[in-house]
C-alpha positions in Angstrom: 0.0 0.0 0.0 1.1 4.0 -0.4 3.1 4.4 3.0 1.3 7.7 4.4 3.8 9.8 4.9 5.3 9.2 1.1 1.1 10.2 -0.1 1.7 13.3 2.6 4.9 14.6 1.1 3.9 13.9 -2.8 0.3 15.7 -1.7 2.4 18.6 -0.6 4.6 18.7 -3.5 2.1 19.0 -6.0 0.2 21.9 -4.4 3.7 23.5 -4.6 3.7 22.8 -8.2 0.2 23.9 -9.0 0.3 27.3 -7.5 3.4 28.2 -9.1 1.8 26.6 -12.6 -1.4 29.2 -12.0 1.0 32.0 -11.0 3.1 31.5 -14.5 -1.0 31.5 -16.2 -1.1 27.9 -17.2 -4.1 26.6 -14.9 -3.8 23.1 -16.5 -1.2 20.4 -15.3 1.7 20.1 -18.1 0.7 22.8 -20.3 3.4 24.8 -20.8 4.2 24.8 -17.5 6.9 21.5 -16.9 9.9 23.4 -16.0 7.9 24.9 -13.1 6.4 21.4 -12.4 10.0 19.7 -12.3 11.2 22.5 -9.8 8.7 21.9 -7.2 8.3 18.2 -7.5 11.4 17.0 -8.1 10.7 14.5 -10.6 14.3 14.9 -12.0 15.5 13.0 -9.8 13.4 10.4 -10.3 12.8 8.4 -13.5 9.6 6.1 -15.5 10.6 3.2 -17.0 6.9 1.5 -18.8 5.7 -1.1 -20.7 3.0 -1.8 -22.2 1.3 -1.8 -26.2 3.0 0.4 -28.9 -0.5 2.0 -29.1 0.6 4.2 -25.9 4.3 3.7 -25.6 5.4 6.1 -28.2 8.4 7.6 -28.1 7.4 11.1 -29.1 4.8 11.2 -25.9 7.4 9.7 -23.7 9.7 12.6 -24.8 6.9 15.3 -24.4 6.5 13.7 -20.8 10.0 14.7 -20.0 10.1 17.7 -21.5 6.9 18.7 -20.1 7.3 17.3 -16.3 10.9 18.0 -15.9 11.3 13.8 -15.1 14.6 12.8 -15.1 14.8 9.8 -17.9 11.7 8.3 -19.7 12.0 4.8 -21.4 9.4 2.7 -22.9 8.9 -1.0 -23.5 6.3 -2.5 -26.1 5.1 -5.8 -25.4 1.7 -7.7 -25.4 -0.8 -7.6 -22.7 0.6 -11.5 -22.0 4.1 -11.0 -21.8 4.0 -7.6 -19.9 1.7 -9.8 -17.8 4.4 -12.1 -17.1 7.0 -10.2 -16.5 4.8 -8.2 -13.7 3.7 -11.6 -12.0 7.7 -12.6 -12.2 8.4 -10.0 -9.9 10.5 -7.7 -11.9 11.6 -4.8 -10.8 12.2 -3.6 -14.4 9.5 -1.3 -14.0 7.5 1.6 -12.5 4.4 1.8 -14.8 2.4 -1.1 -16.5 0.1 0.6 -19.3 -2.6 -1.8 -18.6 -5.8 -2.6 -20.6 -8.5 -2.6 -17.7 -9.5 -6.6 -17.8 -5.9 -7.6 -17.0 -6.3 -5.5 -13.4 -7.7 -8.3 -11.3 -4.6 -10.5 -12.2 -2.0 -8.3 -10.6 -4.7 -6.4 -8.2 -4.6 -10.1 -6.3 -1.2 -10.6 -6.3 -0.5 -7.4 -4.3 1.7 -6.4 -7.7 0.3 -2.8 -7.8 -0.5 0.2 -5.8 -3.1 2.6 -5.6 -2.8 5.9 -7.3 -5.0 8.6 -5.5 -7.5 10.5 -7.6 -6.5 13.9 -5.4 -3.0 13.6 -7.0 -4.4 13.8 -10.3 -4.7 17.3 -11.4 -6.6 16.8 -14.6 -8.9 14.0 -13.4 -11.7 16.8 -13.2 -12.0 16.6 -16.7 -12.5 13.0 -16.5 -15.7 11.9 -18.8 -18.4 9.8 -17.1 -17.7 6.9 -19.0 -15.5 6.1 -16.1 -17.7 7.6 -13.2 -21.1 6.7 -13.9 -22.1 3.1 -14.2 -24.5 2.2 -16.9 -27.2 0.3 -15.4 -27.0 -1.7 -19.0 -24.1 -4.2 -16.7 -23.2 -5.3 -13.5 -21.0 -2.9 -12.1 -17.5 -5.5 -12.5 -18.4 -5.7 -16.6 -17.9 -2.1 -17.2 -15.0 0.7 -17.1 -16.0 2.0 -13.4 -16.5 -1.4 -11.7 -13.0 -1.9 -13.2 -10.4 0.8 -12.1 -11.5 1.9 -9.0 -10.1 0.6 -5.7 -13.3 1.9 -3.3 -16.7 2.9 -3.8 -15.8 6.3 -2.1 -14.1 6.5 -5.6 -11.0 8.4 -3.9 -8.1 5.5 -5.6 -7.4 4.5 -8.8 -5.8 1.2 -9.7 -5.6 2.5 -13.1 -5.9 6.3 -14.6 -7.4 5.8 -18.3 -5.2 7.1 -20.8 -6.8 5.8 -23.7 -10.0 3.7 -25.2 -12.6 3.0 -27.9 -14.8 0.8 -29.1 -13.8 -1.8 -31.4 -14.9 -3.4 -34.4 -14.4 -5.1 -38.0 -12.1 -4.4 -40.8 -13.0 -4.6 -44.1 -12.0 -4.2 -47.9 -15.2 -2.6 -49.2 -14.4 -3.7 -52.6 -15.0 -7.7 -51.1 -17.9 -6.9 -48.8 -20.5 -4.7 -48.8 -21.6 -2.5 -45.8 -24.6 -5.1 -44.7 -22.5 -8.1 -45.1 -19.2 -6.8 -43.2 -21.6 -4.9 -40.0 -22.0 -8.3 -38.1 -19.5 -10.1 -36.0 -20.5 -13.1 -38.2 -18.6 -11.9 -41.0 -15.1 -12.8 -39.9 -16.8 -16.5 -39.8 -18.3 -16.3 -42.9 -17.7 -19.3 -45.3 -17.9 -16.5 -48.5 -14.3 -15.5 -46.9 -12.6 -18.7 -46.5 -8.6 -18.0 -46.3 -9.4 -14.4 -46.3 -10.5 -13.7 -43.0 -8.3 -12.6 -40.0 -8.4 -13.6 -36.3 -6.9 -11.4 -33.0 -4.4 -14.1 -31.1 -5.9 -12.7 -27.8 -7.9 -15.3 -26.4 -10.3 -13.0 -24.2 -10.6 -11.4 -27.5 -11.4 -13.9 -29.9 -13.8 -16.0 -27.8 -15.9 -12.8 -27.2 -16.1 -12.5 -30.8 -17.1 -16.1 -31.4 -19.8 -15.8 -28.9 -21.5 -12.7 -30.6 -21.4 -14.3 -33.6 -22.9 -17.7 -32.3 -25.3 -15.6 -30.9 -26.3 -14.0 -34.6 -26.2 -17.6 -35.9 -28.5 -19.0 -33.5 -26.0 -21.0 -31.8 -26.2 -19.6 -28.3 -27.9 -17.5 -26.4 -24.8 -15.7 -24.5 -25.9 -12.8 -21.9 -22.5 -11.5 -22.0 -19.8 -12.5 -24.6 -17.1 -11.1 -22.4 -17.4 -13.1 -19.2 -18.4 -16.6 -21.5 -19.9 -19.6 -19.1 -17.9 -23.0 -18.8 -20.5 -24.1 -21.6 -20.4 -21.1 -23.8 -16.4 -21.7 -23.5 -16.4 -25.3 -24.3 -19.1 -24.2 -27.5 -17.1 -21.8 -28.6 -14.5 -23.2 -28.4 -15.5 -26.3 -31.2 -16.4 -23.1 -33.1 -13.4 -22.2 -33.5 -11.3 -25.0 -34.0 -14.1 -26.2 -36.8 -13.5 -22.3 -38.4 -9.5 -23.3 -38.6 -9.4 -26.6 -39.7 -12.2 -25.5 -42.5 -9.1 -22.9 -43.7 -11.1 -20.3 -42.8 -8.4 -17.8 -41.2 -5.7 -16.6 -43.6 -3.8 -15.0 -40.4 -4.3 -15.3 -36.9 -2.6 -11.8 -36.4 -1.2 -9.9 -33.2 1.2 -7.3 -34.3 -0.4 -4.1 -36.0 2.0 -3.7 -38.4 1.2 -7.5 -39.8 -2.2 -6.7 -39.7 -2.1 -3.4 -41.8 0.3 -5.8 -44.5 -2.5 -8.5 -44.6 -5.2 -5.8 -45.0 -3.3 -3.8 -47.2 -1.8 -6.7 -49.5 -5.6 -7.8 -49.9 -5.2 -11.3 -48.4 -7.3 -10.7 -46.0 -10.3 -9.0 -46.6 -12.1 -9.3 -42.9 -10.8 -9.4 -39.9 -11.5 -8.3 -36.3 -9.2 -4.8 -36.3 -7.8 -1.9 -34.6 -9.7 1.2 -36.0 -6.1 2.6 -36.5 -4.8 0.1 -38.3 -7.6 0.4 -41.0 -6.2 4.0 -41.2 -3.0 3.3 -42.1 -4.3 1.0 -44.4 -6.6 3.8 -46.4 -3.3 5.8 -45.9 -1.8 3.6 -48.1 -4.5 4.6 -50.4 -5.9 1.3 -50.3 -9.8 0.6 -49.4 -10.6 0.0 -45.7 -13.2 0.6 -43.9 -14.5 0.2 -40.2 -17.9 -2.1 -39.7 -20.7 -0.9 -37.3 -21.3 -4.0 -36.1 -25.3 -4.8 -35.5 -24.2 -6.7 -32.1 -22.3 -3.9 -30.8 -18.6 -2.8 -30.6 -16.0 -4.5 -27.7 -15.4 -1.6 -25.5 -11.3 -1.1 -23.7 -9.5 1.3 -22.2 -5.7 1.2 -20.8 -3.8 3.7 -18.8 -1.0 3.4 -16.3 -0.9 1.2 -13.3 1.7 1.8 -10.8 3.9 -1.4 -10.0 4.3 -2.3 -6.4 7.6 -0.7 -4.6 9.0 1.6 -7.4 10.9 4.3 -6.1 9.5 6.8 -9.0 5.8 6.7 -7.7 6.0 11.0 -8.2 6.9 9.9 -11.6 4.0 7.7 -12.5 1.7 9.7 -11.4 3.1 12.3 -13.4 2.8 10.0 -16.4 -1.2 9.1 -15.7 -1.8 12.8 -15.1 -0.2 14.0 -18.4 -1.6 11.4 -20.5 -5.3 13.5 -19.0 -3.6 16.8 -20.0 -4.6 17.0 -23.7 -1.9 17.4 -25.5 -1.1 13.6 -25.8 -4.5 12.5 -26.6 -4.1 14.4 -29.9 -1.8 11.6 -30.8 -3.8 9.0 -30.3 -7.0 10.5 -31.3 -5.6 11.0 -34.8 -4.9 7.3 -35.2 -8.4 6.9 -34.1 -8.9 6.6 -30.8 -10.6 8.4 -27.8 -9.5 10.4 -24.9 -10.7 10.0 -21.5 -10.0 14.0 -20.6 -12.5 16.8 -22.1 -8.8 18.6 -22.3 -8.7 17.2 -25.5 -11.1 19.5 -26.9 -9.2 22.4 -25.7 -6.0 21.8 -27.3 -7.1 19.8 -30.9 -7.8 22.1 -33.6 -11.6 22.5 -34.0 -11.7 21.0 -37.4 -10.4 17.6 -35.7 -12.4 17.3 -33.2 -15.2 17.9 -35.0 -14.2 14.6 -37.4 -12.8 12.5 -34.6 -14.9 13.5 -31.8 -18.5 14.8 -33.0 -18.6 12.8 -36.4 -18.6 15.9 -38.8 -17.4 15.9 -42.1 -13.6 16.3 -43.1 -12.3 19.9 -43.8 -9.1 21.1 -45.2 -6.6 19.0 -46.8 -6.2 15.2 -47.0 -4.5 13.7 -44.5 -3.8 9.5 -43.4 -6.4 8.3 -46.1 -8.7 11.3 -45.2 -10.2 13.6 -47.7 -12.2 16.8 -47.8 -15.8 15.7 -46.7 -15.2 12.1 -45.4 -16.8 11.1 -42.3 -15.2 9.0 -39.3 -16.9 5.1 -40.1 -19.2 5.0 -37.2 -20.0 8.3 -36.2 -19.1 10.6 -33.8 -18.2 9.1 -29.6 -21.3 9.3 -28.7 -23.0 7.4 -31.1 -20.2 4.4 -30.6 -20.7 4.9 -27.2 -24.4 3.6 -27.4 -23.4 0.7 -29.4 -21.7 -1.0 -26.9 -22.2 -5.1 -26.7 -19.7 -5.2 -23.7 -16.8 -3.8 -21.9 -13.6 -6.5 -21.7 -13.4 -8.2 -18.6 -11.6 -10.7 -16.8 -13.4 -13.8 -17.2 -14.4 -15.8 -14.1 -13.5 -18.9 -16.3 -10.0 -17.6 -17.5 -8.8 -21.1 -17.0 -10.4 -22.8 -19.4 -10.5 -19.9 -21.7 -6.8 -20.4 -22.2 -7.0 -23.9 -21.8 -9.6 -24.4 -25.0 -7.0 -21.4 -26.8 -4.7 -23.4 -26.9 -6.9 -26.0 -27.9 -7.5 -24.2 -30.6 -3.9 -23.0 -31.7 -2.7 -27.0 -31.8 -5.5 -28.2 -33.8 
C-alpha cells in the first residue's frame, strides 16, 4: 500500500507545483508549465521506465513527458498484454508503470503487484468523462470501465488512470464486402471469406467475438460475450477450431504492423481490427473501412498502473496525469482513438475534433487516407458509445479460456 507519509509529502509537493503553474498563467497540469512542475516536485530525480502496447508507448509522448514534467529519464517497453503480464507476476523490478488494458487489473490487483494511485493527485482527473464515473445500469458494475479501475466505492483510488480507449470493431475491404454483409461479427466466420479472414491471437478477445457471432447464428444464447460460461467456453470453443481446420483464417494476427500488411496486400479482406490500423491501411490509399457491427462494438481502455515498490511513484503519477492533460491524446485521437480527458477538446484544432470526436465531415486537406468531406466510419463518440455489446473483462473462467485457446492454436 502508499506508505502515508510518502502520499503526505507527494500531496504537498504537487500543491507547490500547481500554484506556481497558476502564477506563471497555465491553470492546466503540463501545459506549458513543466519546468515549473519539475522545480517543485522534483521528478528529475526520479525516472519512468513503462511497458506496455506500442499503441501508448510512443516515443514522441514519452519525450513530451519529459520535456513537459521536468522527469529525469523516460524509457518505454512494447510488449503484449501476455508478456507484460508475465513479466509483472515474475516479480521484476524492471519497471514503475504497466500501461494496462482494464481486464488484465484483477490478475496483478490479487497478487499485491500494484498500488493505488490517489485521484487527489491527479490534477486533470476533473475533466474525467463519465464513461469512467457513472455506471450504466446496461451491466453489473464489475463488466464495465468503473466497476473496473477503481479501488473503493468512495471512488478516492485508482488502480488504473485511463489514458486511452474505444470501441472496437471489424475491418473490411469494401471492394469484397459490402456494408450489410461486413456490419456483423458473423462476417469474420463467414464461409464466403474462407482463407481471407483474419483472427486477433488474444484469447479474451477472440472467444468474445465467437460468442457474438454464435449468438447471430443462432447457436447460443450468451448474456455477455465477455465473461463466457464454462459451456459457452467449451461451445465456442469447437467453433473455433471447426472455423481453422475448415481454412477459414488466412492470419491469426497480433502485431499491427502484420495486420495493416494482410489488410493492405488484400489477403485478407475481414478481420477483427484496430480502427487505426484500418487508417494506415486507407493511408496507403488502399480501401478500408471500419464495420458498425449490428451486435455492438467490444469496449477497452488502458492507462497506467503503478507497479508495487517503485521508487518513481511522483513519476507515474506524473505520467497518468499527463496522459489527462490534452496534448497527448491528440496523438492517439488522430490514429483513431478516444480520450478520456474533455482537455482534449481544448487543445485539438476545432476541425479535428469535430471529425474524430462529434462525427462531422472532413475539412481542409487530405490527411492519413482522409479527404475533404469524409466522415469517421461509425460516427461521432457518442454514437459508438451507445453501441456498446460489452466492456472486456476478466473472465471468471479464464482457466479454461486459455486452456480451449490453446486448444484451438494445436488443432
Amino acid at each position: 500500500m502508499v506508505d502515508k507519509l510518502d502520499l503526505d509529502r507527494r500531496t504537498l509537493l504537487k500543491g507547490t507545483a500547481g500554484a506556481m503553474a497558476l502564477a506563471l498563467g497555465g491553470g492546466t497540469p503540463f501545459l506549458g508549465s513543466g519546468r515549473a512542475y519539475a522545480a517543485a516536485s522534483g521528478l528529475a530525480s526520479e525516472q519512468l521506465r513503462t511497458i506496455g502496447l506500442s499503441v501508448t508507448v510512443q516515443d514522441r509522448i514519452l519525450s513530451d513527458f519529459k520535456k513537459e514534467s521536468g522527469t529525469g529519464t523516460t524509457q518505454g517497453t512494447a510488449a503484449t498484454f501476455p508478456d507484460a503480464q508475465t513479466k509483472i507476476l515474475s516479480g521484476s523490478k524492471d519497471y514503475d508503470c504497466w500501461e494496462i488494458i482494464a481486464e488484465r487489473l484483477p490478475a496483478v490487483v490479487q497478487t499485491n503487484n500494484v498500488e493505488p494511485v490517489p485521484v487527489a493527485d491527479v490534477k486533470n482527473w476533473s475533466n474525467i468523462r463519465d464513461t469512467f464515473t457513472k455506471p450504466n445500469p446496461k451491466w453489473a458494475p464489475k463488466a464495465q470501465i468503473t466497476g473496473q479501475i477503481w479501488v473503493d466505492d468512495a471512488h478516492s483510488k485508482l488502480w488504473m488512470v485511463p489514458a486511452v480507449y474505444n470501441y472496437d470493431s471489424i475491418g473490411y475491404n469494401p471492394d469484397a464486402l459490402s456494408a450489410e454483409e461486413a456490419n456483423t461479427w458473423t462476417a469474420i466466420f463467414d464461409k464466403k471469406y474462407k482463407g481471407k479472414s483474419g483472427l486477433n491471437t488474444d484469447p479474451l478477445i477472440a472467444f468474445g467475438q465467437a460468442i457474438m457471432a454464435m449468438n447471430t447464428l443462432g447457436l447460443l444464447e450468451s448474456k455477455n460475450p465477455g465473461n463466457p460460461t464454462k459451456q459457452e467456453i467449451e461451445e465456442g470453443a469447437k467453433f473455433l477450431i471447426s472455423k481453422k481446420k475448415d481454412g477459414q483464417f488466412r492470419a491469426l494476427w497480433g502485431d499491427f504492423g502484420e495486420l495493416v500488411n494482410l489488410m493492405a496486400s488484400g489477403e485478407m479482406v475481414v478481420c477483427d481490427a484496430w480502427q487505426p490500423a484500418v487508417m494506415a491501411v486507407k493511408a496507403q490509399g488502399k480501401p478500408c473501412k471500419y464495420a458498425v457491427p449490428k451486435e455492438g462494438y467490444r469496449a477497452w481502455a488502458i492507462g497506467p498502473t503503478m507497479i508495487a515498490g517503485t521508487a518513481n511513484k511522483d513519476a507515474v503519477v506524473a505520467y497518468a496525469d499527463f496522459w489527462l492533460s490534452g496534448e497527448p491524446g491528440i496523438t492517439v485521437s488522430e490514429q483513431g482513438y478516444y480520450s478520456p480527458s474533455t482537455n482534449i477538446q481544448k487543445v485539438m484544432s476545432p476541425d479535428k475534433y469535430a471529425f474524430w470526436y462529434e462525427g462531422k465531415p472532413w475539412k481542409g486537406a487530405p490527411e492519413r487516407g482522409i479527404k475533404e468531406g469524409d466522415l469517421r466510419d461509425g460516427g461521432s463518440l457518442a454514437t459508438r458509445a451507445q453501441n456498446v455489446a460489452y466492456w472486456h473483462q476478466w473472465p471468471d473462467e479464464y482457466d479454461l479460456v486459455v486452456s480451449k485457446w490453446d486448444e484451438f492454436l494445436s488443432a
